[in-house]
C-alpha positions in Angstrom: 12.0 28.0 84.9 14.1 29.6 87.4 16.0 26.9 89.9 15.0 28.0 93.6 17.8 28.4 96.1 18.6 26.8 99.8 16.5 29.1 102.5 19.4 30.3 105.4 17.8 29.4 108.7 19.0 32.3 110.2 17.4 34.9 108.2 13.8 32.7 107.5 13.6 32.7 111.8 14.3 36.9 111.3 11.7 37.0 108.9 9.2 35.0 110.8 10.2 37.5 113.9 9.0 40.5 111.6 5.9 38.8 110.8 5.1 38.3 114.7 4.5 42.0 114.8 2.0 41.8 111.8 -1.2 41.4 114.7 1.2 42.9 117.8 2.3 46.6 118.2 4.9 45.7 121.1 6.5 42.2 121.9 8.8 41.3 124.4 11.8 38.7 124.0 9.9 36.1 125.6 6.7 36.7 123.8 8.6 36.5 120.6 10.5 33.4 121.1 7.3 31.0 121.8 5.3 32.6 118.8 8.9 31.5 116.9 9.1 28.5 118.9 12.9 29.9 119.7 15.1 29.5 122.8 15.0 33.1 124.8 18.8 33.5 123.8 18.8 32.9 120.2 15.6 35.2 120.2 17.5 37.6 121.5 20.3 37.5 119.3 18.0 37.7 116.4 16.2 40.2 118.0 19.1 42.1 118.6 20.7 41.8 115.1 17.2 43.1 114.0 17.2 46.2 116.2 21.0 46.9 115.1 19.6 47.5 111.4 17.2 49.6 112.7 14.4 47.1 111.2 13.2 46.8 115.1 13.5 49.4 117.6 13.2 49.0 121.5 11.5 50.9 124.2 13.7 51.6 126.8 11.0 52.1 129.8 9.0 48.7 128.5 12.4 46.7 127.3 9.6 45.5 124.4 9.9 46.2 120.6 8.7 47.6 118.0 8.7 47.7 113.9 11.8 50.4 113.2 12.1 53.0 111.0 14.2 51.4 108.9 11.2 49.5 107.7 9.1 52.1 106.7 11.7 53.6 104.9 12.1 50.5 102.5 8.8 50.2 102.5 8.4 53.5 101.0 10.8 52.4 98.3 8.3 49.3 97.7 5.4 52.0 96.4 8.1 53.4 93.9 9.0 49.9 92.6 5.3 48.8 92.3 4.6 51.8 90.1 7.1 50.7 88.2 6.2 47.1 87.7 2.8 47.6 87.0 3.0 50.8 84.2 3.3 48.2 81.6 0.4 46.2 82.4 -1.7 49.9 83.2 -0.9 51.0 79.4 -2.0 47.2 77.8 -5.1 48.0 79.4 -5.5 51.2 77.7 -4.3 49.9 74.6 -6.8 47.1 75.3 -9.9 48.6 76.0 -9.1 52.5 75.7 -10.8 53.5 79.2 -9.1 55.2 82.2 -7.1 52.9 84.3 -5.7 53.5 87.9 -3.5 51.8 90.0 -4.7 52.3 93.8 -3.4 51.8 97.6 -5.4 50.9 100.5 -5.0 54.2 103.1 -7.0 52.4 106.3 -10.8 52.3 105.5 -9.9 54.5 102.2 -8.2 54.1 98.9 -5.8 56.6 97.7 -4.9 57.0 93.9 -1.5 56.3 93.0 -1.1 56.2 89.0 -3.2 56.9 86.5 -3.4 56.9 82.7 -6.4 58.6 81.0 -8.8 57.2 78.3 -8.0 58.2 74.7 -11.3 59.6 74.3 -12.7 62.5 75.0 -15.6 61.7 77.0 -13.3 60.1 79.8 -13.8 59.5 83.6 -12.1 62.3 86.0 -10.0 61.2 88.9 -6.5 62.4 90.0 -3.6 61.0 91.7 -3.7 61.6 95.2 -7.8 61.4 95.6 -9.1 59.4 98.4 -12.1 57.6 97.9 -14.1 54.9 100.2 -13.3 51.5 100.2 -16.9 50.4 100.3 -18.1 52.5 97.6 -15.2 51.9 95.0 -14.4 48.9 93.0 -10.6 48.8 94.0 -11.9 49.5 97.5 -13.8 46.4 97.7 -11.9 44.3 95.4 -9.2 44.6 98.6 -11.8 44.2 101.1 -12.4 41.4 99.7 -9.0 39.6 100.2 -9.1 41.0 104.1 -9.7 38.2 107.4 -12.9 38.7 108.6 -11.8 40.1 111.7 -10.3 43.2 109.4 -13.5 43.6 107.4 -15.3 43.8 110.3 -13.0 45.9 111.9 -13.5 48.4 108.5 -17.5 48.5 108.3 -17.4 49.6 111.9 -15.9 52.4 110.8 -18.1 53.0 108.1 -20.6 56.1 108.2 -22.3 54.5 105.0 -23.0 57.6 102.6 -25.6 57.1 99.7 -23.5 58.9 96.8 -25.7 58.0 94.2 -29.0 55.8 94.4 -27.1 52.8 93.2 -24.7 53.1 96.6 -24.0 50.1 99.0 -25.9 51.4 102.4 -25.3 48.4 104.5 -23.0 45.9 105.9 -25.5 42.7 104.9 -25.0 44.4 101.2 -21.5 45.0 101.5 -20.6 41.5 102.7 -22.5 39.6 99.9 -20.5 41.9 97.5 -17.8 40.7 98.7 -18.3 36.7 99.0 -19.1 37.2 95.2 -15.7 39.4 94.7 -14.0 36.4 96.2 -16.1 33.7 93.7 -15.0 36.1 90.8 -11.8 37.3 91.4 -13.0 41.0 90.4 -15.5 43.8 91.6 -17.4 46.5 90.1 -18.8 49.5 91.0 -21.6 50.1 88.8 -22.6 54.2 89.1 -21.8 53.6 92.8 -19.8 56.6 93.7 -20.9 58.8 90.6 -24.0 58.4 87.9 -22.6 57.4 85.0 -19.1 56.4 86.2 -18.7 52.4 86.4 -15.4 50.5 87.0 -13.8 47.1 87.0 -11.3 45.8 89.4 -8.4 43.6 90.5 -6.4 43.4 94.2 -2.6 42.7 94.0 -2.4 40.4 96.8 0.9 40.0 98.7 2.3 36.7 100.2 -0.6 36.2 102.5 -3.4 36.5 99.7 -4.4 39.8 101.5 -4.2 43.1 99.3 -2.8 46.1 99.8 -3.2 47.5 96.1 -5.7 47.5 93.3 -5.8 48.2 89.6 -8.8 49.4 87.9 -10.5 50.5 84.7 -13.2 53.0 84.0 -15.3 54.6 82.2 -18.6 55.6 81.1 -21.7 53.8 82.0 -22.4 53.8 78.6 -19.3 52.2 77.3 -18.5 49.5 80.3 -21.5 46.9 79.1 -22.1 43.7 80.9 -19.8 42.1 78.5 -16.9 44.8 78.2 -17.1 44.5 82.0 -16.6 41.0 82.4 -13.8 40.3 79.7 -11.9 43.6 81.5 -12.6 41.9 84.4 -10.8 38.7 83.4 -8.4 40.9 81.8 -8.0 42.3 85.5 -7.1 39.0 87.2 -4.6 37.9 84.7 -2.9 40.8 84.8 -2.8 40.8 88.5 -1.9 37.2 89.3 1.2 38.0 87.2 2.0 40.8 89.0 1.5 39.3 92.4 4.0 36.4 91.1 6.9 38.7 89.6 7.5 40.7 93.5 7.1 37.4 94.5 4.2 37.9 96.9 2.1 35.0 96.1 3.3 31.4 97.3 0.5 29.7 96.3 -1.1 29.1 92.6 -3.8 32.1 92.5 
């Protein structure tokens, strides 16, 4: 078991400066020092040594700040290292149950396809990195809709222009909530010929520090294949997989 180190003040009062801008676009020095119960001058100071980095950046006209650059930069870097991190687990599932599996990132009130490694057989489900697909509709979708504050789901089904893909399709928020509150008593969704006859998939949200998601993993496959019982063993399959991930970037503080 690995021995956990000392925390530095210093840089756990920069990170919990960051995080103030998680529900703010633009904060002021005096806004951030209460939220980080901080004096104005060692807010600033912070503040400052953030902005220096390029991790905040300040409007001159306002004097308030902003996330910088710098940020989205690493945070670009983050997508690359995720790929990485979860290949292994993407081609056990394969190996496991020998259906199509994708890794997925939340693109606002969409998904967007970010790995994927086909079934070995040749009747195989068809999707392609880079395809965008509705949250609601989709098993990763709404296994990270699930993990979202209320306010946020909310926020996302007002968005919604609810399509009816197939006859099987979620058409309303009432629906799509109790899907949800049954995601989060399962710890995996499906989509069951939701988006496309004869296309049903399983999935699992790799939730970051907060417990929200960001990312999914899913497998798929013919409607044929994925049985009540294949889809609840991949499902299981699914959060074990997924709690480990969330543990190795070290996103989860809490026992999932």
């Amino acid at each position: 078991m690995a021995k956990e180190g000392k925390t530095i003040q210093s840089v756990d009062r920069a990170i919990e400066i960051l995080r103030c801008f998680e529900k703010n676009e633009e904060l002021g020095v005096t806004e951030i020092g209460k939220m980080v119960n901080l004096h104005k001058s060692t807010a600033f100071n912070l503040i400052s040594t953030l902005e220096k980095a390029g991790l905040l950046t300040k409007d001159e006209n306002s004097s308030r700040y902003k996330l910088g650059i710098e940020l989205f930069r690493l945070g670009t870097l983050v997508n690359s290292n995720l790929r990485k991190m979860c290949m292994p687990y993407l081609e056990k599932l394969v190996g496991m149950y020998s259906e199509t599996v994708n890794l997925v990132a939340r693109n606002d009130d969409l998904v967007i396809y970010l790995e994927k490694i086909d079934s070995p057989h040749s009747m195989r489900i068809s999707t392609n990195e880079g395809m965008r697909l509705p949250m609601y509709s989709t098993a990763v979708g709404k296994s990270i809709m699930a993990t979202l504050p209320k306010n946020e789901v909310e926020d996302i089904i007002g968005k919604i222009s609810f399509c009816k893909f197939t006859e099987y399709t979620i058409c309303g928020a009432g629906e799509l909530l109790d899907q949800l509150q049954s995601i989060r008593e399962k710890g995996y969704a499906e989509d069951i010929q939701e988006y496309e006859i004869g296309l049903t998939c399983v999935a699992a949200a790799i939730r970051d520090y907060t417990g929200i998601a960001n990312y999914a993993i899913s497998v798929s496959g013919p409607h044929s294949r994925m049985t009540e019982e294949v889809r609840s063993r991949i499902g299981q399959t699914l959060v074990e997989f997924t709690g480990e991930l969330s543990r190795k970037m070290g996103y989860w503080h809490i026992d999932i």
